[in-house]
PDB file of N, CA, C and O in Angstrom, chain B, residues numbered from 101:
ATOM      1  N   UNK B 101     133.795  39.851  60.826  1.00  0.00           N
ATOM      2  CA  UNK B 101     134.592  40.096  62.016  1.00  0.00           C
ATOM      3  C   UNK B 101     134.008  41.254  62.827  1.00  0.00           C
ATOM      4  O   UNK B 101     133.920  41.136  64.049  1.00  0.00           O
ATOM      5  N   UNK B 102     133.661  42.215  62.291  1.00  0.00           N
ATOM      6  CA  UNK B 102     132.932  43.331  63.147  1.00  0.00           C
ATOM      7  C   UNK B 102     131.847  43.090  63.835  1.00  0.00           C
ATOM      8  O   UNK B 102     131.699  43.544  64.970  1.00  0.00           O
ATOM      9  N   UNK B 103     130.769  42.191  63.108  1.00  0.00           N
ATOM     10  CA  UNK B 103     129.750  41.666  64.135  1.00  0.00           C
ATOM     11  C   UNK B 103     129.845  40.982  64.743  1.00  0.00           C
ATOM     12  O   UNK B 103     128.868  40.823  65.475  1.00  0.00           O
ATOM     13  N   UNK B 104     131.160  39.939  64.975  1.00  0.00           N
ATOM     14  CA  UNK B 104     131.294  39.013  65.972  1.00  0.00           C
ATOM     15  C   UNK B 104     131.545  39.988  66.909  1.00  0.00           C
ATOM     16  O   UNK B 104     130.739  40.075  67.835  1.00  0.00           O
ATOM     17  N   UNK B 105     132.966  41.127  66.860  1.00  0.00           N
ATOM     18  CA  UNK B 105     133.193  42.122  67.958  1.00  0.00           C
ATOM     19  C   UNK B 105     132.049  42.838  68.463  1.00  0.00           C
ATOM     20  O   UNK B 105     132.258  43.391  69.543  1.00  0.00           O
ATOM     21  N   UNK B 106     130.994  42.966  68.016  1.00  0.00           N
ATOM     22  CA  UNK B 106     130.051  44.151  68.380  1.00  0.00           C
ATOM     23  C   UNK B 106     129.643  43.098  69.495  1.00  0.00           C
ATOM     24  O   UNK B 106     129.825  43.188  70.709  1.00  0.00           O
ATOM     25  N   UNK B 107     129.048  42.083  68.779  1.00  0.00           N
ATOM     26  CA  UNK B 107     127.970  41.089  69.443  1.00  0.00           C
ATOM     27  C   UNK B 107     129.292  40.711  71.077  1.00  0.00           C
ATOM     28  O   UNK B 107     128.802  40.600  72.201  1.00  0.00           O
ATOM     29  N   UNK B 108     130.490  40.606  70.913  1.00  0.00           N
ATOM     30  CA  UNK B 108     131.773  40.624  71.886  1.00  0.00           C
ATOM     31  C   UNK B 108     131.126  41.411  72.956  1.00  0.00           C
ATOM     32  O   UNK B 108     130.682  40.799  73.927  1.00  0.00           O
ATOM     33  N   UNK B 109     131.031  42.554  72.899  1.00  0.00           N
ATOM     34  CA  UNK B 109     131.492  43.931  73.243  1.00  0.00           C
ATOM     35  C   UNK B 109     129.817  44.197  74.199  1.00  0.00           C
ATOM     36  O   UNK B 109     129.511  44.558  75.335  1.00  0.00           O
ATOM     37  N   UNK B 110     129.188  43.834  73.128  1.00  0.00           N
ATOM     38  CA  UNK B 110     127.528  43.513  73.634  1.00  0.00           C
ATOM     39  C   UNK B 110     126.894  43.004  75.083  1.00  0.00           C
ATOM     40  O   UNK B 110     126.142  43.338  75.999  1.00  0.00           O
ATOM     41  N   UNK B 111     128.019  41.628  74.458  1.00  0.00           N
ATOM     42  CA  UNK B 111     127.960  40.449  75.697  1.00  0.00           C
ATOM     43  C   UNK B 111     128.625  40.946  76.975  1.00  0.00           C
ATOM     44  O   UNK B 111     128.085  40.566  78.014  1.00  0.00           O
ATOM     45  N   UNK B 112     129.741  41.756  77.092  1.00  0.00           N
ATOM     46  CA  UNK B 112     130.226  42.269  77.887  1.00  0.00           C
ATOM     47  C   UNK B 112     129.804  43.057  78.547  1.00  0.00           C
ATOM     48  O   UNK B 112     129.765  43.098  79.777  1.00  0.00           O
ATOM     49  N   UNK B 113     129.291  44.068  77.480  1.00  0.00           N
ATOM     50  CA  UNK B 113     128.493  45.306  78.592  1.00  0.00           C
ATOM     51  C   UNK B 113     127.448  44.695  79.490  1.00  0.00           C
ATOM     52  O   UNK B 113     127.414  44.939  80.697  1.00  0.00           O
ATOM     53  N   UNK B 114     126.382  43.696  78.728  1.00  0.00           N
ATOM     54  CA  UNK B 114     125.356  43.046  79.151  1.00  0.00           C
ATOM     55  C   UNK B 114     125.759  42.639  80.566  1.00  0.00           C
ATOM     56  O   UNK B 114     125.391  42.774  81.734  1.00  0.00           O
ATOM     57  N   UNK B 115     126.800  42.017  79.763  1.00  0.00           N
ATOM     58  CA  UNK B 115     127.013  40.576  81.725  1.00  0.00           C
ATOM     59  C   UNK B 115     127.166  41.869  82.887  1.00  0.00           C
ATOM     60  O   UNK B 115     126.453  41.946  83.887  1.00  0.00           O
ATOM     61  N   UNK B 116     128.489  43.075  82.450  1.00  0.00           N
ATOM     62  CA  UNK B 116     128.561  43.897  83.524  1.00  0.00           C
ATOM     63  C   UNK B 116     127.020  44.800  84.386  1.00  0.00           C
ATOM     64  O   UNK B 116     126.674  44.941  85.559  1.00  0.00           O
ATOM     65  N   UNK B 117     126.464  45.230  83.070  1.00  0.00           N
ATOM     66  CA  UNK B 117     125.260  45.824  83.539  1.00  0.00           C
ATOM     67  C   UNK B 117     124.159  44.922  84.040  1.00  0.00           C
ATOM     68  O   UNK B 117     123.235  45.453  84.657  1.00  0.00           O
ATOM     69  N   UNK B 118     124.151  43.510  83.828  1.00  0.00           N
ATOM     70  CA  UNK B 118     123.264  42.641  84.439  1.00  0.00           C
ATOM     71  C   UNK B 118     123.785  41.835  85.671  1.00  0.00           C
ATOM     72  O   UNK B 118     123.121  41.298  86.557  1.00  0.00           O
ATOM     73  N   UNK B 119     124.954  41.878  85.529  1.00  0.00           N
ATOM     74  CA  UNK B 119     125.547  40.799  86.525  1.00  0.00           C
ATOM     75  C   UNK B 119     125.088  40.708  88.177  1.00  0.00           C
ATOM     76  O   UNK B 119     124.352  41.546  88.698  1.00  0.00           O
ATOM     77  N   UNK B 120     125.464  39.940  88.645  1.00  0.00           N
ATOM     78  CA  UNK B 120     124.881  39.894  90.445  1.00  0.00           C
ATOM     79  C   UNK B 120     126.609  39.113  91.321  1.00  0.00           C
ATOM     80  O   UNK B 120     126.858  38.642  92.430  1.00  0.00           O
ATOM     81  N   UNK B 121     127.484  39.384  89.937  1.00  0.00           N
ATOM     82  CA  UNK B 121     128.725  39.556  91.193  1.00  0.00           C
ATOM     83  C   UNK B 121     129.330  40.578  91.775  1.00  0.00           C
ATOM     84  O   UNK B 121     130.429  40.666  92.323  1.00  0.00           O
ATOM     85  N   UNK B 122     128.511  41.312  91.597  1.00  0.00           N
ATOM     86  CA  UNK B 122     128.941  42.689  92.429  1.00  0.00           C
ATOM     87  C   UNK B 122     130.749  43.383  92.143  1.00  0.00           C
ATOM     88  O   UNK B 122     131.625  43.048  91.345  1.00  0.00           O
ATOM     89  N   UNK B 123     130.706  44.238  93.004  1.00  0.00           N
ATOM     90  CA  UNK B 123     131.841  45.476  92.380  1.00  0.00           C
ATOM     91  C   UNK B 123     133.182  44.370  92.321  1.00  0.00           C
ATOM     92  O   UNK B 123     133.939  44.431  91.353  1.00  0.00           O
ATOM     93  N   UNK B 124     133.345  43.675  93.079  1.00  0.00           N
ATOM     94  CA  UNK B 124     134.479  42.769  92.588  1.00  0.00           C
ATOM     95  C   UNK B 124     134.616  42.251  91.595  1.00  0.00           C
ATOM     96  O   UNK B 124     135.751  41.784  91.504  1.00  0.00           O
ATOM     97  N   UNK B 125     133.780  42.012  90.425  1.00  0.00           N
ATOM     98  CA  UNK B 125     133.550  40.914  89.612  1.00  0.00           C
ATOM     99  C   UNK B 125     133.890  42.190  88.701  1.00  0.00           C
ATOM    100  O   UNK B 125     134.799  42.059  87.881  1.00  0.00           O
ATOM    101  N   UNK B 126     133.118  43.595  88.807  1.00  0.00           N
ATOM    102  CA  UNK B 126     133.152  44.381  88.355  1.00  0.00           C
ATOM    103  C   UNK B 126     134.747  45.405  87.891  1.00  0.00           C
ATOM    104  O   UNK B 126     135.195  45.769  86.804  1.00  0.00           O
ATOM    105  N   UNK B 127     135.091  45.537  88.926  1.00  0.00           N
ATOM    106  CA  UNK B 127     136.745  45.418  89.040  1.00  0.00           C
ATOM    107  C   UNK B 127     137.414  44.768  88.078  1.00  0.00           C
ATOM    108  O   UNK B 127     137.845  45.163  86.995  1.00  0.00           O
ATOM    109  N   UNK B 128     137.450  43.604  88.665  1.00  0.00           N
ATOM    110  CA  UNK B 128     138.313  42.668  87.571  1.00  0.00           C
ATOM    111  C   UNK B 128     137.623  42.944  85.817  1.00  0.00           C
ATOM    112  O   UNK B 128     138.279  43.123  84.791  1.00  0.00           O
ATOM    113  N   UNK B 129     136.943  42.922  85.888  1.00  0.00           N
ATOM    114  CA  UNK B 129     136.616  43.163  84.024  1.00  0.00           C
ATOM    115  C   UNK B 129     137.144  44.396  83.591  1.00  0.00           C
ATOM    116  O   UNK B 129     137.706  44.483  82.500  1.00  0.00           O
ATOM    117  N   UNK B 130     136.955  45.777  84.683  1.00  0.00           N
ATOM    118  CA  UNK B 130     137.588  46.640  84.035  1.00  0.00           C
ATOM    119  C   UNK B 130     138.995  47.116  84.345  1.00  0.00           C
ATOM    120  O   UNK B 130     139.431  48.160  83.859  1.00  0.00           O
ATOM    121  N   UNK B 131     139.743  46.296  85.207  1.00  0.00           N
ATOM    122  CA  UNK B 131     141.432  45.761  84.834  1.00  0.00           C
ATOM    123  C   UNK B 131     141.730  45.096  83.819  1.00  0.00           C
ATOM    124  O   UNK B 131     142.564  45.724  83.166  1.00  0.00           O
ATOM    125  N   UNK B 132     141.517  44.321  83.442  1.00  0.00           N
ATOM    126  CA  UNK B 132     141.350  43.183  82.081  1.00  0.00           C
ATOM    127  C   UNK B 132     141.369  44.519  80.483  1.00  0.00           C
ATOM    128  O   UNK B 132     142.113  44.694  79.518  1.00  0.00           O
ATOM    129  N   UNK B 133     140.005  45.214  81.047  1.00  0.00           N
ATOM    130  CA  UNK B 133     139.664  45.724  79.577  1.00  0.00           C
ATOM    131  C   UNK B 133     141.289  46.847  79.779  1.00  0.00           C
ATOM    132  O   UNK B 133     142.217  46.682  78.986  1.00  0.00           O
ATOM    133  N   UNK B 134     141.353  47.547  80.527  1.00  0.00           N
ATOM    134  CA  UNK B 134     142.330  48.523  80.459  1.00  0.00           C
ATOM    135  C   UNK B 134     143.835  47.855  79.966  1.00  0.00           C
ATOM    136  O   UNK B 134     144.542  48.336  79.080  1.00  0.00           O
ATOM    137  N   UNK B 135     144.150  46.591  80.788  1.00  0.00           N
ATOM    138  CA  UNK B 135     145.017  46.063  80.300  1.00  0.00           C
ATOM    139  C   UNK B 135     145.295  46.103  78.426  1.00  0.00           C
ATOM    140  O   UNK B 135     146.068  46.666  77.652  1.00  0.00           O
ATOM    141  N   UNK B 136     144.061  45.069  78.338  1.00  0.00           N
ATOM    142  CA  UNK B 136     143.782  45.354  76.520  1.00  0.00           C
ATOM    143  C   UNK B 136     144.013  46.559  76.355  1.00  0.00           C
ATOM    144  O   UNK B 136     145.136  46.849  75.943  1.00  0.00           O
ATOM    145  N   UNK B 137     143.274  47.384  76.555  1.00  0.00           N
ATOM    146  CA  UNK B 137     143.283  48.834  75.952  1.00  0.00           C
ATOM    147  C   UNK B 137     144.983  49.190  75.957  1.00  0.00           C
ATOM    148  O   UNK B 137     145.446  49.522  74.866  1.00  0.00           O
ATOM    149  N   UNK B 138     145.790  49.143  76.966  1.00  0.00           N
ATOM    150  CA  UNK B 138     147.192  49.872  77.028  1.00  0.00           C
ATOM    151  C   UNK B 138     148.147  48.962  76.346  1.00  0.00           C
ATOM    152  O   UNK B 138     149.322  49.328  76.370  1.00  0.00           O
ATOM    153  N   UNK B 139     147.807  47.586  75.602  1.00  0.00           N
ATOM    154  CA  UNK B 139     148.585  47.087  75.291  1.00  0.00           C
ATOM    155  C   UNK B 139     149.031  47.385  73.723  1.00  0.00           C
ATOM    156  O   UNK B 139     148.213  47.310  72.807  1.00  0.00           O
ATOM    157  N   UNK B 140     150.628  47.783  73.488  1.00  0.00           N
ATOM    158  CA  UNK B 140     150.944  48.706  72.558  1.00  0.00           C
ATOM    159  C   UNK B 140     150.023  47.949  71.065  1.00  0.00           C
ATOM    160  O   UNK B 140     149.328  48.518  70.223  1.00  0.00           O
ATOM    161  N   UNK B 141     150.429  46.306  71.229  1.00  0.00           N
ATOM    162  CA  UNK B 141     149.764  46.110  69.509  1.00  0.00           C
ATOM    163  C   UNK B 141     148.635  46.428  69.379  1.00  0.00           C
ATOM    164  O   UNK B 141     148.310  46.684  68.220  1.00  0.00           O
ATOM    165  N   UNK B 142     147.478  46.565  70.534  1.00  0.00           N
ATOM    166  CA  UNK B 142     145.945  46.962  69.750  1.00  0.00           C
ATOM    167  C   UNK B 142     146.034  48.126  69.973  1.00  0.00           C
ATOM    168  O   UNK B 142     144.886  48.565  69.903  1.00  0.00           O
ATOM    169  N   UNK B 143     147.242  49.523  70.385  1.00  0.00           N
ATOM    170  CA  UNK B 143     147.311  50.428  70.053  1.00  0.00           C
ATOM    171  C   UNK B 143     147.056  51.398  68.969  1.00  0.00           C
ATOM    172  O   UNK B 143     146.371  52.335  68.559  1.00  0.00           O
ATOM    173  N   UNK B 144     148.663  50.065  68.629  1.00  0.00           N
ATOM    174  CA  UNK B 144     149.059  50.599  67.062  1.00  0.00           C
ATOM    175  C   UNK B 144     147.801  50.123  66.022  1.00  0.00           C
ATOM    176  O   UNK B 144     147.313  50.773  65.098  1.00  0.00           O
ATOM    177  N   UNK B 145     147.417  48.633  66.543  1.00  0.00           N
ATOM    178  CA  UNK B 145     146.366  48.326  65.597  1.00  0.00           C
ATOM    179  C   UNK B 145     144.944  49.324  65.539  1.00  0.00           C
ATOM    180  O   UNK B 145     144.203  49.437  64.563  1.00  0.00           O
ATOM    181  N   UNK B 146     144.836  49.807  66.485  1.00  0.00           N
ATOM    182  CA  UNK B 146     143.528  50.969  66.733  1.00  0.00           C
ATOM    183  C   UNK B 146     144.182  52.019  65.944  1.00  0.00           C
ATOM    184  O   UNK B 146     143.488  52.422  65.010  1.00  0.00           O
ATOM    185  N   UNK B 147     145.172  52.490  66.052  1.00  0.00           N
ATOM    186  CA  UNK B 147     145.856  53.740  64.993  1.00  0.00           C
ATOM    187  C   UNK B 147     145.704  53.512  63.563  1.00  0.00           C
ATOM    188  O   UNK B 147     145.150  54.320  62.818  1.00  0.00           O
ATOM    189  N   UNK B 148     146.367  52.037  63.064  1.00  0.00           N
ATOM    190  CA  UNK B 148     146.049  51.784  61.664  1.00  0.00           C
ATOM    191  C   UNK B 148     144.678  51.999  61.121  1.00  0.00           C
ATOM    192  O   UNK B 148     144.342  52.782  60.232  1.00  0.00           O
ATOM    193  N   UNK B 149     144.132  51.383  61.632  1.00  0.00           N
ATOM    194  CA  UNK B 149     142.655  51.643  61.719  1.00  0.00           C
ATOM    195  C   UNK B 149     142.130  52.980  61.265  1.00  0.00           C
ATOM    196  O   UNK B 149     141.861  53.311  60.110  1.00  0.00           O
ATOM    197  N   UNK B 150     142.033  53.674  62.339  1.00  0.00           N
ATOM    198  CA  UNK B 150     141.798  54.670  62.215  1.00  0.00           C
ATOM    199  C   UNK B 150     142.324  55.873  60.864  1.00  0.00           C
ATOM    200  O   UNK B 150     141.738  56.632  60.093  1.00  0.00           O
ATOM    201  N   UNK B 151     144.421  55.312  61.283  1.00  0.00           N
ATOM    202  CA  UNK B 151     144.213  55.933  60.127  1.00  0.00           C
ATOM    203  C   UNK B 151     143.963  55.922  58.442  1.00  0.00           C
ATOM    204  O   UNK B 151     143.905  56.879  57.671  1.00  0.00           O
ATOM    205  N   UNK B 152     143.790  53.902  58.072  1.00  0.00           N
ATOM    206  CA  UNK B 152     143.009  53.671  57.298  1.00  0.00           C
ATOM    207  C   UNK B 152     141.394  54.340  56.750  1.00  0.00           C
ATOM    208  O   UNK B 152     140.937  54.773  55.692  1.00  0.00           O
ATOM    209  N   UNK B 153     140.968  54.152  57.954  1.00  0.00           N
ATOM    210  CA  UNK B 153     139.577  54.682  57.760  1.00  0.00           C
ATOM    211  C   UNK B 153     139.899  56.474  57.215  1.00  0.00           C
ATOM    212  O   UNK B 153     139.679  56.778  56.042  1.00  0.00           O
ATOM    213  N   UNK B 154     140.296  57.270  57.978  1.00  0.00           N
ATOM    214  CA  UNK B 154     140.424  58.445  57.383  1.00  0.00           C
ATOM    215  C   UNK B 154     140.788  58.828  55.912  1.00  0.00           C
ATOM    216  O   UNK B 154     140.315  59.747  55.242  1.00  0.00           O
ATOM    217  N   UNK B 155     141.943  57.715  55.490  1.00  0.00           N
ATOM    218  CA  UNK B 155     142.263  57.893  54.371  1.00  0.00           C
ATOM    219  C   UNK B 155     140.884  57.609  53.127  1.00  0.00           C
ATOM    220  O   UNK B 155     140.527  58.400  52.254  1.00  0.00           O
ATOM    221  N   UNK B 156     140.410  56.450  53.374  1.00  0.00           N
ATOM    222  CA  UNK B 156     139.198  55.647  52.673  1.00  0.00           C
ATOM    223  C   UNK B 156     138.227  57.124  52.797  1.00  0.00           C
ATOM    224  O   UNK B 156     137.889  57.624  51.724  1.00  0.00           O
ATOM    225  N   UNK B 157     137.979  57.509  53.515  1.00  0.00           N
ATOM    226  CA  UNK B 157     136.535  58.955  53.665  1.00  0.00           C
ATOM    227  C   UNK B 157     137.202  59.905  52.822  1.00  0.00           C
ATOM    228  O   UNK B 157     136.439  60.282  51.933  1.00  0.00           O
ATOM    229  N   UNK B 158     138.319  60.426  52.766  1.00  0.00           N
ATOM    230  CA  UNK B 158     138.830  61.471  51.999  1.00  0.00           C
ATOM    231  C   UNK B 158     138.789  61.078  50.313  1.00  0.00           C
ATOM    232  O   UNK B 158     138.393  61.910  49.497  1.00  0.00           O
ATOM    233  N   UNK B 159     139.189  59.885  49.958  1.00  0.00           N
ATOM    234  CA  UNK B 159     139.299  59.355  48.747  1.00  0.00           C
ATOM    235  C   UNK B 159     137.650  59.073  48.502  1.00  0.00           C
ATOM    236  O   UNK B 159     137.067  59.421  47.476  1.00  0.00           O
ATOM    237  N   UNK B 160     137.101  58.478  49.474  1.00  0.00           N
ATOM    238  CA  UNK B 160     135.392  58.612  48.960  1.00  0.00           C
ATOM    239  C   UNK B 160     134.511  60.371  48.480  1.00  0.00           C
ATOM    240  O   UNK B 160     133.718  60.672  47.587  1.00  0.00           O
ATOM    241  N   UNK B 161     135.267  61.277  49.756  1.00  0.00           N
ATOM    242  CA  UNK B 161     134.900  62.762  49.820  1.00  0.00           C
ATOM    243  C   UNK B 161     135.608  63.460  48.245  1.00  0.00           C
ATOM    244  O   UNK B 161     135.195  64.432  47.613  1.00  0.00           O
ATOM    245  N   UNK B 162     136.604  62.698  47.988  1.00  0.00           N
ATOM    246  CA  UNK B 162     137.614  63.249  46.809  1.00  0.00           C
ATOM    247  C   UNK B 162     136.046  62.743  45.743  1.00  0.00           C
ATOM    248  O   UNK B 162     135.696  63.572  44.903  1.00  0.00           O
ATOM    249  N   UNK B 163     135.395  61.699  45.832  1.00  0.00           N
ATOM    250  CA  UNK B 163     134.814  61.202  44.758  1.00  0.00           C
ATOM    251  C   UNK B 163     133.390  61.589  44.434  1.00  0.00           C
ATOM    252  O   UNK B 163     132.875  61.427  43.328  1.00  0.00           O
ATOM    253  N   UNK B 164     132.588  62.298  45.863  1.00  0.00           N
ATOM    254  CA  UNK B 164     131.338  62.339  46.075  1.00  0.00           C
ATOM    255  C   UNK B 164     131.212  63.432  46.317  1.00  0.00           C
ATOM    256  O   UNK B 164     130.063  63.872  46.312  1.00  0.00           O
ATOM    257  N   UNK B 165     132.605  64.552  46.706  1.00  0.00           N
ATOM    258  CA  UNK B 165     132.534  65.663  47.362  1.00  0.00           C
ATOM    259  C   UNK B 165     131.917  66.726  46.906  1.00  0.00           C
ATOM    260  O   UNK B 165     131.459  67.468  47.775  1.00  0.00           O
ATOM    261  N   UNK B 166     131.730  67.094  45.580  1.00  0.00           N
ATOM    262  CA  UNK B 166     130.984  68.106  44.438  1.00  0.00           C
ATOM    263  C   UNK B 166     129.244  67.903  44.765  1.00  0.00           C
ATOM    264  O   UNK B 166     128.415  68.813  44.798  1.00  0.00           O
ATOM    265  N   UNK B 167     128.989  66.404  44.992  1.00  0.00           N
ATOM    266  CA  UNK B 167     127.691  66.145  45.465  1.00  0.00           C
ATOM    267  C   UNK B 167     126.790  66.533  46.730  1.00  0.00           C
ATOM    268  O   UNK B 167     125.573  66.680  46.846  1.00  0.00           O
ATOM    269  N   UNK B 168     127.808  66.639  47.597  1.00  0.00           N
ATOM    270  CA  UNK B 168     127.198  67.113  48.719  1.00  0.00           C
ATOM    271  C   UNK B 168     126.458  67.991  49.184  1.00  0.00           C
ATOM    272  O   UNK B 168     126.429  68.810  48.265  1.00  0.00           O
ATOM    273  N   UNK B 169     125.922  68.327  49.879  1.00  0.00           N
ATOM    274  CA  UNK B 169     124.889  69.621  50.278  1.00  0.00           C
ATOM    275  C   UNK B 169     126.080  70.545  50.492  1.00  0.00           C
ATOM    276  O   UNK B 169     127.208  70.216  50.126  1.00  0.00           O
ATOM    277  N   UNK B 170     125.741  72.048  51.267  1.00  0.00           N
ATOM    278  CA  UNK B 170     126.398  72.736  50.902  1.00  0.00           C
ATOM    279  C   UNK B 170     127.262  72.804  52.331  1.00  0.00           C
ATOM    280  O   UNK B 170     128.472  72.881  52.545  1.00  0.00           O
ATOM    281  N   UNK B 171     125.762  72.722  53.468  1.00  0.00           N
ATOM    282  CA  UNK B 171     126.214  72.668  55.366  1.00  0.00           C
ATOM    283  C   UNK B 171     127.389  71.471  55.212  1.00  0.00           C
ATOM    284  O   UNK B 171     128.474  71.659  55.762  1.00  0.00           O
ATOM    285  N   UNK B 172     127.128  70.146  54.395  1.00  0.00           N
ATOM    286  CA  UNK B 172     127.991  69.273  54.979  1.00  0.00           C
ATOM    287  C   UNK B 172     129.123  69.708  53.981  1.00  0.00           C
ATOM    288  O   UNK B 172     129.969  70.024  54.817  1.00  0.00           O
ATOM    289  N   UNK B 173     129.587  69.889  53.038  1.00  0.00           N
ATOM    290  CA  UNK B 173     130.955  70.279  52.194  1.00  0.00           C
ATOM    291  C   UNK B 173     131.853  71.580  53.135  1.00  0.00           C
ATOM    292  O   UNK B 173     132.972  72.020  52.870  1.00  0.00           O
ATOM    293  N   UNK B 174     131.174  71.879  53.986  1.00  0.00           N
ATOM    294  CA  UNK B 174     131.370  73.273  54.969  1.00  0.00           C
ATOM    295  C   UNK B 174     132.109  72.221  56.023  1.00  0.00           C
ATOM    296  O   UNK B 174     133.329  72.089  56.125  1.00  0.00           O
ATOM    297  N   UNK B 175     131.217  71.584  56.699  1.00  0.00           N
ATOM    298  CA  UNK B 175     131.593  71.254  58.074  1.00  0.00           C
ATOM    299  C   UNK B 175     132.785  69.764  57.620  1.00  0.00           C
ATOM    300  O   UNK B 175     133.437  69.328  58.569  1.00  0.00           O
ATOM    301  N   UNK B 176     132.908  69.371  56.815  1.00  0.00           N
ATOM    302  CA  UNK B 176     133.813  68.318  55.621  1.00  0.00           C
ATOM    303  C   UNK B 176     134.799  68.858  56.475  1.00  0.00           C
ATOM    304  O   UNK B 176     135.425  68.496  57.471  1.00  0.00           O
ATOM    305  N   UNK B 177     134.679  70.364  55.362  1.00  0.00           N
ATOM    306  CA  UNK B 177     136.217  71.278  55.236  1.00  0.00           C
ATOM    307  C   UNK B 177     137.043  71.615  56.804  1.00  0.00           C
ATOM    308  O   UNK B 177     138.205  71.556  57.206  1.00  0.00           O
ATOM    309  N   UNK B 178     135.577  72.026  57.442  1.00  0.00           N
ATOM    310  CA  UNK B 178     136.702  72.464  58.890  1.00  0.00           C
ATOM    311  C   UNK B 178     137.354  71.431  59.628  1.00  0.00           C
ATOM    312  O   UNK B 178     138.472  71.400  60.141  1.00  0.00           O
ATOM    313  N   UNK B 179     135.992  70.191  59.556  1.00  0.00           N
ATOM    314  CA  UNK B 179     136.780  69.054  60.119  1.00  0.00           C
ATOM    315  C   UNK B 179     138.373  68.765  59.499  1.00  0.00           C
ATOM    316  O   UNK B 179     139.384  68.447  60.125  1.00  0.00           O
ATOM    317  N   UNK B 180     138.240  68.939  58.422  1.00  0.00           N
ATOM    318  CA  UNK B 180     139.917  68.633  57.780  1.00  0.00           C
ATOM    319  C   UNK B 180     141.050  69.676  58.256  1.00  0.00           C
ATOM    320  O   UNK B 180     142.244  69.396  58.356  1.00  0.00           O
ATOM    321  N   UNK B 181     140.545  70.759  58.495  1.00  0.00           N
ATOM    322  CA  UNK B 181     141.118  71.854  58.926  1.00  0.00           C
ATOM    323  C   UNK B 181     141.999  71.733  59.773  1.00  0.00           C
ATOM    324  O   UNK B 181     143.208  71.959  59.810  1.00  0.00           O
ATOM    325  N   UNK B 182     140.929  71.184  60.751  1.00  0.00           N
ATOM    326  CA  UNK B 182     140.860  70.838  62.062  1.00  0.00           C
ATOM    327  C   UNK B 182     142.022  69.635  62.699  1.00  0.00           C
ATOM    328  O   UNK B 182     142.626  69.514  63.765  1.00  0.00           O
ATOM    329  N   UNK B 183     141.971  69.062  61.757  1.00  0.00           N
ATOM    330  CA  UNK B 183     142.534  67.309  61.528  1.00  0.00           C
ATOM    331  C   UNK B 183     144.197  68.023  61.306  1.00  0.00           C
ATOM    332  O   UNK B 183     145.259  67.952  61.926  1.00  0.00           O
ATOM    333  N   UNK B 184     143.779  68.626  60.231  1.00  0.00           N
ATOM    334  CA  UNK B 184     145.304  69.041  60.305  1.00  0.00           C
ATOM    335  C   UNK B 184     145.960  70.088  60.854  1.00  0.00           C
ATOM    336  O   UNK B 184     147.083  70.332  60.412  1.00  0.00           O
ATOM    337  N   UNK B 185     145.543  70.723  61.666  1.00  0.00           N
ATOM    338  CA  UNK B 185     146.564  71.599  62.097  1.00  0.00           C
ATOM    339  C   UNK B 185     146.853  70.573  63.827  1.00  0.00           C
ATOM    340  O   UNK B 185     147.718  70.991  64.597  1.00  0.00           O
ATOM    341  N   UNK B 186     146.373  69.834  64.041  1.00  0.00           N
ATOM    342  CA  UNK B 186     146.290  68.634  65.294  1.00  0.00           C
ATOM    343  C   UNK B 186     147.533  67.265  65.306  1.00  0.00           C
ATOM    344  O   UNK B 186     147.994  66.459  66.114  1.00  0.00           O
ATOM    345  N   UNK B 187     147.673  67.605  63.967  1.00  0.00           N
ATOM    346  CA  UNK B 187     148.408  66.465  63.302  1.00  0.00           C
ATOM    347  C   UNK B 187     149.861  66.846  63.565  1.00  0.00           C
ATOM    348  O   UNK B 187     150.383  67.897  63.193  1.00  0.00           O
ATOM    349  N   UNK B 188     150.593  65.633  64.415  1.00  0.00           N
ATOM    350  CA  UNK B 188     152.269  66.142  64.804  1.00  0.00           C
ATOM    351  C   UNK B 188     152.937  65.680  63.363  1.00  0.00           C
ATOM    352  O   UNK B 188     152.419  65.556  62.253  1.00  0.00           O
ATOM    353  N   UNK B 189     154.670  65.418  63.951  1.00  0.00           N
ATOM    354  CA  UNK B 189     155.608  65.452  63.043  1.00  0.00           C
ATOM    355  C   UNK B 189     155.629  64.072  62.619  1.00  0.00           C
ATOM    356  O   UNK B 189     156.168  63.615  61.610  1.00  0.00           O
ATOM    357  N   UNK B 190     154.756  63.256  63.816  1.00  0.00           N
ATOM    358  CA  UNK B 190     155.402  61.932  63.831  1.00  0.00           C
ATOM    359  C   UNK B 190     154.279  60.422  62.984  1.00  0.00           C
ATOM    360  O   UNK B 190     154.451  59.224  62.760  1.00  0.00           O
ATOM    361  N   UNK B 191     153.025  61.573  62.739  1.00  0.00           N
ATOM    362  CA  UNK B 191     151.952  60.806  61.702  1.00  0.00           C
ATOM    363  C   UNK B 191     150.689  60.170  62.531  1.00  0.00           C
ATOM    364  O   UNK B 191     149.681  59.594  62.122  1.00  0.00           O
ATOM    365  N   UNK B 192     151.133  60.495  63.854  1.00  0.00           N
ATOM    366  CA  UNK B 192     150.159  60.234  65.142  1.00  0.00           C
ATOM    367  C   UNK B 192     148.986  60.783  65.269  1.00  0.00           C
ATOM    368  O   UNK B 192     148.644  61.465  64.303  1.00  0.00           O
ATOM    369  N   UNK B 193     148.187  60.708  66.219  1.00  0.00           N
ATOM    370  CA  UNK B 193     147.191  61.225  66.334  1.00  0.00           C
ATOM    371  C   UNK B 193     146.996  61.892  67.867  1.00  0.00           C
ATOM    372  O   UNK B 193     146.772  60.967  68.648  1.00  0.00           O
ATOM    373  N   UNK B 194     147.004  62.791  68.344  1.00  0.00           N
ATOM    374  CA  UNK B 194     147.144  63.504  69.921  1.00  0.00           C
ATOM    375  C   UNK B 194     146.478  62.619  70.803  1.00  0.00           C
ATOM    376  O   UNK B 194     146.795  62.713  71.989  1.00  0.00           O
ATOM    377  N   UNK B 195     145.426  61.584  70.414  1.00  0.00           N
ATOM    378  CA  UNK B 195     144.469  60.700  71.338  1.00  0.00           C
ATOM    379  C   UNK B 195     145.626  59.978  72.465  1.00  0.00           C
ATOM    380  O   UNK B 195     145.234  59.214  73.348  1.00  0.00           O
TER     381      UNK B 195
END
């Protein structure tokens, strides 16, 4: 599923950056994409996501973390730091 989206996403940029229908054609694709973008389920679904993925790196970092060099176990930490003092009441993310 991810490489069908990439190869998606690909095709899109392509047609816009190659295209010869000019700023109108141009327009309309990026009403369309914004639409997508503001619509609440691939919101929430971009949130799960995300905050899936965060969880999965911490439980990998929980597993690999002793291994690491010393710069990245440093810059790990602030990023988490960071992550959390950003983090509201409501489990959101400020984006």
């Amino acid at each position: 599923m991810r490489y069908r989206l990439t190869f998606i996403i690909g095709a899109a940029v392509g047609y816009v950056l190659g295209t010869r229908a000019g700023r109108e054609r141009y327009e309309q694709l990026r009403k369309g994409a914004q639409r997508v973008a503001q619509n609440p389920a691939v919101r929430n679904t971009a949130e799960s996501a995300a905050q899936n993925g965060r969880a999965l790196a911490s439980r990998a970092l929980d597993r690999v973390g002793d291994r690491l060099p010393g710069p990245v176990s440093e810059r790990v930490r602030s990023l988490r730091e960071q992550r959390a003092a950003t983090e509201d009441d409501w489990g959101t993310s400020n984006t």
